[in-house]
C-alpha positions as CSV (number, residue, x, y, z in Angstrom):
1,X,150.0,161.9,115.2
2,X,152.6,159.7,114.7
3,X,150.8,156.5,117.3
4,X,147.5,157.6,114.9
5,X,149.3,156.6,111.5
6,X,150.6,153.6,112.9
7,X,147.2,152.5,114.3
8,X,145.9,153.2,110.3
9,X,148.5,151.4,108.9
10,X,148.4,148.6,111.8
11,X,144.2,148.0,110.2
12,X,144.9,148.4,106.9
13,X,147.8,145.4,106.8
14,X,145.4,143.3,109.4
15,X,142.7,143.6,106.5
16,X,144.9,142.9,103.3
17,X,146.1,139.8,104.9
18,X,142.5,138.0,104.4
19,X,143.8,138.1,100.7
20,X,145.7,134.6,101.7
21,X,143.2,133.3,103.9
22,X,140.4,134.0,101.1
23,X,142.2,132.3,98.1
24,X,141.4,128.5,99.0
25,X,137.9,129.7,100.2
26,X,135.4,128.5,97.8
27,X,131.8,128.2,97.3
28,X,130.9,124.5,97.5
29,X,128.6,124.4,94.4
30,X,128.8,122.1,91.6
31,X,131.6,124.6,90.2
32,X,134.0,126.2,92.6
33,X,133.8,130.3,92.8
34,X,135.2,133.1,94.9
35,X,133.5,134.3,97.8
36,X,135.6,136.8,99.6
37,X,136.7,140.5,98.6
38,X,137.6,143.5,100.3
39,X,136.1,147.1,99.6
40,X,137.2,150.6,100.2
41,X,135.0,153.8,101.1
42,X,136.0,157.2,101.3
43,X,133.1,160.1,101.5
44,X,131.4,162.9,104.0
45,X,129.4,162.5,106.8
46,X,126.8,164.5,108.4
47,X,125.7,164.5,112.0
48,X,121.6,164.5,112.9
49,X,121.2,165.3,116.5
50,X,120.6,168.3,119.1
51,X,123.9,170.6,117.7
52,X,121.8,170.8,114.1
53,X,120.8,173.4,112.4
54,X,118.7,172.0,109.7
55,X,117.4,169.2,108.7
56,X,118.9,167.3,105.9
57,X,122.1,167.7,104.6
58,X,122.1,171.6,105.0
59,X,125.3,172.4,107.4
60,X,125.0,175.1,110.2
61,X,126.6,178.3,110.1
62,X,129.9,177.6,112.0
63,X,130.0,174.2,110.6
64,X,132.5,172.4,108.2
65,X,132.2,169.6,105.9
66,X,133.1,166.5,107.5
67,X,134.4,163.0,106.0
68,X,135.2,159.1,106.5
69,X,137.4,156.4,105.5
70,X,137.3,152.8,105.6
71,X,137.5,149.5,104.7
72,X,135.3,146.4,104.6
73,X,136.2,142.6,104.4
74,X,133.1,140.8,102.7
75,X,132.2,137.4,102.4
76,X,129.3,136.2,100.2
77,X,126.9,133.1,101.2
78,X,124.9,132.9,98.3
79,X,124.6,134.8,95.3
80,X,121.5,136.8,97.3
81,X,123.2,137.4,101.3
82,X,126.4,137.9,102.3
83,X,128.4,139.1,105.4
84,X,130.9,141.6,106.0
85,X,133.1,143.3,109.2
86,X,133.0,147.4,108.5
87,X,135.8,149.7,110.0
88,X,135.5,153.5,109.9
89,X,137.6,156.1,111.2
90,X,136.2,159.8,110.6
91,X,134.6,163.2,111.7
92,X,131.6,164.8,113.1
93,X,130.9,168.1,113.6
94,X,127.3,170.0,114.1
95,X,126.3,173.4,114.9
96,X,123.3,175.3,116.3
97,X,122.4,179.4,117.0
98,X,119.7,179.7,119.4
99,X,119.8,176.6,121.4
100,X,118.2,177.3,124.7
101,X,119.3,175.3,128.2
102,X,115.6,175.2,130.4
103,X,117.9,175.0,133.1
104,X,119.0,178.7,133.2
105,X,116.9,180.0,130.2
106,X,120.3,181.0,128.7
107,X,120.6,181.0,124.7
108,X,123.8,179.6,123.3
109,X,125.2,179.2,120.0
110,X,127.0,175.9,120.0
111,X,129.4,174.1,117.9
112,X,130.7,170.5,118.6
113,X,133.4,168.7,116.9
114,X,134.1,164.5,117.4
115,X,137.8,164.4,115.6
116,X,138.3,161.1,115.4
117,X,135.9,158.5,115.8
118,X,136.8,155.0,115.1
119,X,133.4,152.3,114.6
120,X,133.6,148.5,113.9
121,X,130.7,146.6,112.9
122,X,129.5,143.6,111.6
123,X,126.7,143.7,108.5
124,X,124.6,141.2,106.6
125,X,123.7,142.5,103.1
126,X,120.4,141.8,100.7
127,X,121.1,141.5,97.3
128,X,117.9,143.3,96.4
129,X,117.7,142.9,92.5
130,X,118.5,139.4,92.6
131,X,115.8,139.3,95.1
132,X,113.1,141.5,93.1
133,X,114.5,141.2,89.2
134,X,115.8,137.4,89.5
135,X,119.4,136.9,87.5
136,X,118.8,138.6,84.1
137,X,118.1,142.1,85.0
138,X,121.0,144.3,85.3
139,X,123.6,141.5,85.4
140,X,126.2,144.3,85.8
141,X,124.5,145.9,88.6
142,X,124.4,144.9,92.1
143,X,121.6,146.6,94.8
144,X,122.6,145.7,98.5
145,X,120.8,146.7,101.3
146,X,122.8,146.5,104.8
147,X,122.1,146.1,108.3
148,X,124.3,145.8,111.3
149,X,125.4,145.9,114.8
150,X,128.8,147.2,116.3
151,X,130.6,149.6,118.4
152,X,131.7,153.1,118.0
153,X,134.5,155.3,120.2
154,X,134.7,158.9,120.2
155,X,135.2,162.0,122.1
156,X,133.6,165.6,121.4
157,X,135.1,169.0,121.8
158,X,132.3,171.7,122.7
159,X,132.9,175.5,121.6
160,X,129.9,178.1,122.5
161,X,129.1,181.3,123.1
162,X,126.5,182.2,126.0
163,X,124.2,184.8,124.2
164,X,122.5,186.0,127.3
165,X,125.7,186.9,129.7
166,X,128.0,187.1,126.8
167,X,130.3,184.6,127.8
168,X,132.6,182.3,124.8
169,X,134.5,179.2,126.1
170,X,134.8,175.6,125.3
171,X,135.1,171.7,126.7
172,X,135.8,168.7,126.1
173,X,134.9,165.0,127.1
174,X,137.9,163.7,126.9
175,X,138.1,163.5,130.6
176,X,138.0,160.7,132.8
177,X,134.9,162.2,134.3
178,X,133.5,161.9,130.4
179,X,129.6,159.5,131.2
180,X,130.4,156.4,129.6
181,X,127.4,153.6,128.9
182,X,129.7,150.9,127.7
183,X,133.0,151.8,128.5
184,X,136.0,153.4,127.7
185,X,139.4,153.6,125.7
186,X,142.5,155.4,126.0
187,X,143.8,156.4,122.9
188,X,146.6,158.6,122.0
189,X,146.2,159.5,125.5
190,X,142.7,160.8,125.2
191,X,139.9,159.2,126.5
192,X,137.4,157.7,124.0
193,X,133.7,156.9,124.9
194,X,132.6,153.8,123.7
195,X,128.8,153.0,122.4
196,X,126.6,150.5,121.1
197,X,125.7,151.7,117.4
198,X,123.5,150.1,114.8
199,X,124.4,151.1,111.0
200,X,121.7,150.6,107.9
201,X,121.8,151.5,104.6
202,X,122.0,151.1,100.8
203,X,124.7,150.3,97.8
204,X,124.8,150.0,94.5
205,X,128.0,148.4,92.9
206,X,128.6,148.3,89.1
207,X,131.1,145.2,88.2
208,X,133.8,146.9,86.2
209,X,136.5,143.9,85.8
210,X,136.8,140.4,87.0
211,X,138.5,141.8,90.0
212,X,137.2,145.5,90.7
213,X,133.6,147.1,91.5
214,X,133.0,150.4,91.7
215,X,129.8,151.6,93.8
216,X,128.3,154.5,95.7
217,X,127.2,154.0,99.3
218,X,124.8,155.5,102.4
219,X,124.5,154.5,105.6
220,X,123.0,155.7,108.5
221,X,124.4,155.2,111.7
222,X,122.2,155.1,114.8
223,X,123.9,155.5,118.2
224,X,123.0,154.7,121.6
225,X,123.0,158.0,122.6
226,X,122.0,161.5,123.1
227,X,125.3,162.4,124.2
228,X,128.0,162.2,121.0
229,X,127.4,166.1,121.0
230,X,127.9,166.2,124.4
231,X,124.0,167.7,124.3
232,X,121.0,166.1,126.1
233,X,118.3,168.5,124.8
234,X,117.3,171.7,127.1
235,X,118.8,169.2,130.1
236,X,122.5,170.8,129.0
237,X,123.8,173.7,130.2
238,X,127.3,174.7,129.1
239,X,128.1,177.6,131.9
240,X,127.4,175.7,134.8
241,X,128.2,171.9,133.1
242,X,124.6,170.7,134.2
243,X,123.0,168.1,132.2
244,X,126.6,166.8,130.3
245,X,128.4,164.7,132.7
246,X,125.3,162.8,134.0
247,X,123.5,160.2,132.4
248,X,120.5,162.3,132.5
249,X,117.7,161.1,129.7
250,X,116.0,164.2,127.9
251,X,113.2,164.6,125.2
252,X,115.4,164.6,122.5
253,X,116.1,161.1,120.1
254,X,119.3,159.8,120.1
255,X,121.8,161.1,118.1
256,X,123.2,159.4,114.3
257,X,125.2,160.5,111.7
258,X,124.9,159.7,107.9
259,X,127.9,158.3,105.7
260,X,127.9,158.4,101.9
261,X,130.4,157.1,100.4
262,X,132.2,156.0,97.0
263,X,133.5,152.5,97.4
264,X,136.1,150.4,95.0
265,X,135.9,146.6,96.1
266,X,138.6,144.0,95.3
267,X,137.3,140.6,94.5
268,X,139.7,138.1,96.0
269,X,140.3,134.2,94.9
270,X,141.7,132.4,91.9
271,X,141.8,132.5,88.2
272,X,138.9,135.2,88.7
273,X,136.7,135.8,85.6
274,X,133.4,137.3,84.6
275,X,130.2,136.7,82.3
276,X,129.8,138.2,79.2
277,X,126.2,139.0,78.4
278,X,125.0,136.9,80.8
279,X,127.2,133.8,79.5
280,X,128.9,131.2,81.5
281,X,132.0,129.2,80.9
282,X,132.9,127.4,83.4
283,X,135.8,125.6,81.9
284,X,137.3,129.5,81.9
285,X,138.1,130.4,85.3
286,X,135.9,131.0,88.7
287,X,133.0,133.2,88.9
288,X,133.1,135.4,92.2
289,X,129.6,134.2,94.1
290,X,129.1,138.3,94.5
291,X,127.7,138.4,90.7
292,X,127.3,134.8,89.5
293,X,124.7,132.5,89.5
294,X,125.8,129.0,90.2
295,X,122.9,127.3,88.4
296,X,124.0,129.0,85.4
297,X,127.1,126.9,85.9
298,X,126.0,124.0,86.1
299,X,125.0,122.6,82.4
300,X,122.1,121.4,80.9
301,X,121.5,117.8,80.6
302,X,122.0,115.9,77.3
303,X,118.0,114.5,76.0
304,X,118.7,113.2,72.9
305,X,116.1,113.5,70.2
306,X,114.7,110.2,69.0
307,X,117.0,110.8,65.3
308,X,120.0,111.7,67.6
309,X,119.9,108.1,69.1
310,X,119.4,106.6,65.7
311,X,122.6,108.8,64.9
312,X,124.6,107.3,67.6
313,X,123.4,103.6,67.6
314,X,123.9,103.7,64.0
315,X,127.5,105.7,64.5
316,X,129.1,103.0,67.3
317,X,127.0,99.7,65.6
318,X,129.7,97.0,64.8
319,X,130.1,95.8,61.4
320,X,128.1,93.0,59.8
321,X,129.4,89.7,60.6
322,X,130.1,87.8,57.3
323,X,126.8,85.8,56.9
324,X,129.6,82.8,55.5
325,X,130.9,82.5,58.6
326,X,128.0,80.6,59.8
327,X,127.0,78.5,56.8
328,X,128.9,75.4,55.1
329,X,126.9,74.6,51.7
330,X,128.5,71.9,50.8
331,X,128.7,70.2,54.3
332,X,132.3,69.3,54.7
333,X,132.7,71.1,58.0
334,X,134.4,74.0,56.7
335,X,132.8,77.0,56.6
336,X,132.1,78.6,53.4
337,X,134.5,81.8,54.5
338,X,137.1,79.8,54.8
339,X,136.3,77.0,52.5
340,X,138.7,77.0,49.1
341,X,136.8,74.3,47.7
342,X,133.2,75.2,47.8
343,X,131.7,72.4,46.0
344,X,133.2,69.2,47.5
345,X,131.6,65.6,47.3
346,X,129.2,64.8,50.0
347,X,131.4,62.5,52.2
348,X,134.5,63.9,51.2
349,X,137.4,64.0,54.1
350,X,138.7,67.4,53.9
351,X,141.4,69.9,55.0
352,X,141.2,72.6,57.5
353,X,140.9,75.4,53.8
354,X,138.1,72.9,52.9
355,X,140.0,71.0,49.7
356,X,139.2,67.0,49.8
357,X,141.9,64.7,50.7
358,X,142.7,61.2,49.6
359,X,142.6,59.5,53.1
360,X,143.3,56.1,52.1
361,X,146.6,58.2,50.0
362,X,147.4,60.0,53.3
363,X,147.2,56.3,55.3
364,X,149.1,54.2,52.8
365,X,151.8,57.3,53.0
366,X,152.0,56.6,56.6
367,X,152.8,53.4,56.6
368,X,155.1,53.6,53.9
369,X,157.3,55.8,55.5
370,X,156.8,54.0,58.9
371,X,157.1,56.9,60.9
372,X,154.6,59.6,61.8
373,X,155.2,63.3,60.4
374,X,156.1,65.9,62.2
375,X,152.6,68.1,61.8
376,X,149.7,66.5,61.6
377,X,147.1,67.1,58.7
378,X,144.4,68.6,59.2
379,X,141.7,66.3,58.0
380,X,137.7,67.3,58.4
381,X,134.7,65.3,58.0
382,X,131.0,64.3,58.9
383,X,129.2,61.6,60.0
384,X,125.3,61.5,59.1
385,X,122.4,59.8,61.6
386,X,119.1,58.7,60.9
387,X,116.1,60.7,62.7
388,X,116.4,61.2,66.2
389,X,119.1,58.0,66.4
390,X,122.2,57.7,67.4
391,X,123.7,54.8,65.5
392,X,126.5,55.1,62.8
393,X,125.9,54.4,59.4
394,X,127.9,51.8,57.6
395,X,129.5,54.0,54.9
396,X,130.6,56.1,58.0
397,X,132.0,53.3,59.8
398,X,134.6,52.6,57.3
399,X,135.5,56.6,57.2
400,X,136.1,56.0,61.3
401,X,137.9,52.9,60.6
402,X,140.3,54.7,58.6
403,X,140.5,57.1,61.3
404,X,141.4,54.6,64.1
405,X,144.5,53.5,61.6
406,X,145.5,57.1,60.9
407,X,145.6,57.9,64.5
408,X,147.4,55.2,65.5
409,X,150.2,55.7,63.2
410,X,150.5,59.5,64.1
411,X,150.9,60.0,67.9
412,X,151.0,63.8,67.5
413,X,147.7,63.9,66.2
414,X,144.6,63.8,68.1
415,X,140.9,63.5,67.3
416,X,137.5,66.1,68.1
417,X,134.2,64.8,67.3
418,X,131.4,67.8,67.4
419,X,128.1,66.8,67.8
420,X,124.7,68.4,66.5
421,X,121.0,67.3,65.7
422,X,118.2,69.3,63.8
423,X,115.7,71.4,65.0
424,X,112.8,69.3,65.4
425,X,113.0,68.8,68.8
426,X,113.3,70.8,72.5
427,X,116.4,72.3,72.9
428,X,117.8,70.4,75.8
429,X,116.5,67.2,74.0
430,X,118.7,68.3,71.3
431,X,121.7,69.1,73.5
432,X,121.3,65.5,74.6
433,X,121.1,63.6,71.6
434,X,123.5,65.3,70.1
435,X,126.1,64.1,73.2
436,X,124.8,60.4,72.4
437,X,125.8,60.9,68.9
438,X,129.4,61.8,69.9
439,X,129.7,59.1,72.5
440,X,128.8,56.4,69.7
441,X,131.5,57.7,67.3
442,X,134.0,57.6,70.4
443,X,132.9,54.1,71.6
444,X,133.2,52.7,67.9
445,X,136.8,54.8,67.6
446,X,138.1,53.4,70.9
447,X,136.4,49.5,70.1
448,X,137.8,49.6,66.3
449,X,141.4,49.6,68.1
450,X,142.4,53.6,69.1
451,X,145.8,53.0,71.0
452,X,145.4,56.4,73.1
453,X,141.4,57.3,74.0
454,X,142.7,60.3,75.9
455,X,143.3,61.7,73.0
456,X,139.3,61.9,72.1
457,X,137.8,65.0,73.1
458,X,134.2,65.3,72.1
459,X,131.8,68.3,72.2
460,X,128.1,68.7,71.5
461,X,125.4,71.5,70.8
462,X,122.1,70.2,69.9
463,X,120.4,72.5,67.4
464,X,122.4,75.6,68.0
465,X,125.2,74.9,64.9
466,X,123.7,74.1,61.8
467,X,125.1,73.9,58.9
468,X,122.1,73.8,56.4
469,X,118.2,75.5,56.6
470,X,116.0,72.9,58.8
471,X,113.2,73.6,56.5
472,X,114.0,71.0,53.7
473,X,115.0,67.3,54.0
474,X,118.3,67.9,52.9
475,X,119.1,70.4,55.2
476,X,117.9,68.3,57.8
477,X,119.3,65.2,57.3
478,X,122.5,67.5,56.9
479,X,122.5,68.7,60.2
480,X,121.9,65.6,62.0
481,X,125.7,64.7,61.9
482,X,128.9,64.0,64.0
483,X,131.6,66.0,63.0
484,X,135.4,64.8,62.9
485,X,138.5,66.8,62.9
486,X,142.3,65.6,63.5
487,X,144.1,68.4,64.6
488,X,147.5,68.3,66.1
489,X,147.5,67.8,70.1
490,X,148.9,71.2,70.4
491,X,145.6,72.4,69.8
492,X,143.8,73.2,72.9
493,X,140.3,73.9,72.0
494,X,138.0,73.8,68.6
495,X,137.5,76.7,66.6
496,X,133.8,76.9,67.8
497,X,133.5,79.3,70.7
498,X,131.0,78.0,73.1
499,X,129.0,74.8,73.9
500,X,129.3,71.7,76.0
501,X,132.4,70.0,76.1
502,X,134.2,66.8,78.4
């Protein structure tokens, strides 16, 4: 008894230790779940062979309710099939009045009892109302139907009573000389038969927590063999032994047994959770693969509505640039954002705020003081062209001449000259005339006596800065200009952002 308990306890630790194993084992969906889980059974069993009395469920006269135990690792493949390795360790017992042996005619009433037989299998399951109802049916129930293949050991102990000569005795297989189709097993010091068995059945399982199920199952177990009574139909006779130790074949099926059970499953894994009401969270916890559907996990793709995306373009569109930023009414060079003197004298030299400046006051100062400042002014101005030419006007050639002496005095200070055209013509014709217009202003600069021409930068952009509409004659004329600014050297670039520059 005592080898028995530790063999019991020796399956039941060998099982529990999947527990480990099974919590990194996840379904590779688009959301991770648990697959494995363990179950227990516990219920009677009933023998269906040559040693029955009735048919059904109905015990014979000298026989005793039987039972079974066991326990089931199961992993699930897919929220329909699933696998599982079954261990059972039980009793059978059947009984029969009457049974005649058509070897000697003799009439026996016969009792047999299996103690202890131990059966390992391994099961696919069927989840049959996923399969027939789909996944929102009976969420909370699940319908499995099982088949599978394994082995099964027993022995059987034999009690009758010979009606005829009035003889009661009793055997047992548990002999060496037991007929054994697939082998043997020496247990406890007994000798076990061991055959092939096949076991099918149903179960329903009702999810009661994220971690427990209870259910109710049956299975019948078909054996590969007529002999787990120890009977062979009217082949067996129990006085003389004929018919039991041979593997004589007579008319009679093989013998099976039924198991119904109730069974309590543990669902392994992580952070386990379950729906509620058919709902899905996935951001909760994992789903176990046995109840879940991992479509239901996965979730549903954004299409926003037309007004949505007006919503959202309006929502992230950046602010309106200031419309002053790009217009200079009064053509000084300054833009009108940044202009503090809106309204200043065509011509007029200007500041970098826009405010006209005396440059003959400026020069004069200058030379004066005979030395140039420490920060150089920043002085702004145009110079106009004619239609599509590129030669400086005379009014403009004294503003550059002026420009050449202020230069020259103040070595810190360099010169930019911006070029730009109307819009009358192609782009790239633009972009070109507009560099000719530069390099005119720069050869007249450098000719009229600039000490330093390295310190002329020039840039040009055609058609793509104007500073007036090209639909009038003043706003044309007023775009077809050369722009100057004397900005310290320590400015790198101009405060326009792109366009052609050397």
């Amino acid at each position: 008894m005592n080898k028995k308990n530790l063999y019991v306890t020796l399956i039941c630790f060998s099982l529990l230790s999947f527990n480990t194993f099974a919590q990194n084992r996840t379904y590779e969906g688009p959301n991770k779940m648990n697959t494995w889980s363990i179950t227990g059974y516990g219920g009677i069993t009933k023998f269906f062979g040559d040693l029955t009395q009735y048919s059904g469920w109905k015990r014979g006269d000298n026989e005793k309710l039987t039972g079974a135990w066991g326990l089931s690792v199961n992993k699930q493949l897919s929220p329909i099939f699933g696998v599982q390795i079954v261990g059972y360790n039980g009793r059978l017992q059947g009984s029969k009045n009457g049974h005649i042996s058509s070897l000697s005619n003799d009439t026996y009433n016969a009792t047999f009892n299996s103690p202890s037989f131990v059966q390992v299998t391994l099961d696919g399951t069927a989840n049959l109302n996923r399969l027939l109802f789909g996944y929102k049916k009976m969420r909370r129930w699940k319908v499995d139907a099982h088949l599978g293949a394994g082995i099964i050991y027993y022995h059987t102990d034999v009690d009758y009573t010979n009606v005829t000569k009035g003889l009661t005795a009793s055997f047992s297989t548990n002999t060496d000389g037991s007929s054994k189709t697939a082998g043997k097993w020496e247990r406890n010091g007994s000798t076990y038969t061991r055959e092939w068995v096949m076991p099918t059945g149903l179960s329903v399982h009702y999810e009661l927590t994220p971690r427990f199920d209870l259910g109710i199952d049956y299975t019948h177990n078909f054996v590969n063999t007529e002999k787990l009574d120890a009977t062979v139909g009217g082949l067996s006779d129990y006085t003389t032994q004929q018919g039991i130790w041979t593997f004589a074949k007579g008319e009679s099926n093989n013998d099976a047994y039924g198991l119904a059970t109730i069974a309590l499953t543990y669902k392994l894994g992580k952070n386990a959770v379950m729906a509620k009401k058919g709902k899905y969270d996935a951001g909760s916890g994992r789903y176990h693969l046995r109840w879940a559907n991992p479509q239901a996990l996965i979730p549903v793709p954004y299409n926003p509505t037309m007004d949505d995306a007006d919503s959202i373009a309006k929502a992230n569109m950046p602010k309106a640039v200031d419309p002053r930023l790009y217009t200079d009414s009064d053509g000084d060079g300054v833009a009108d954002l940044f202009d503090k003197e809106a309204n200043t004298p065509i011509g007029s030299v200007v500041s970098g705020g826009g405010v006209a400046m005396d440059l003959d006051k400026i020069i004069r100062d200058a030379i004066k003081n005979n030395l140039p400042k420490d920060e150089c002014e920043a002085l702004f101005s145009n110079i106009e062209f004619d239609t599509d030419k590129a030669i400086i006007r005379n009014p403009s050639k004294e503003t550059l001449a002026k420009v050449v002496e202020l230069l020259n005095m103040r070595t810190n200070c360099r010169i930019v000259l911006v070029g730009h055209t109307d819009a009358r013509a192609s782009d790239s014709y633009n972009v070109s005339l507009s560099r000719r217009r530069v390099d005119a202003a720069k050869r007249f600069l450098v000719r009229g006596g600039l000490t330093d021409p390295s310190r002329i930068i020039v840039e040009y952009y055609g058609e793509y800065r104007p500073i007036s509409e090209n639909t009038t004659v003043e706003g044309l004329q007023s775009n077809r200009r050369v722009e100057i600014k004397i900005l310290p050297n320590n400015t790198i670039r101009s405060t326009y952002p792109a366009g052609f520059r050397r």
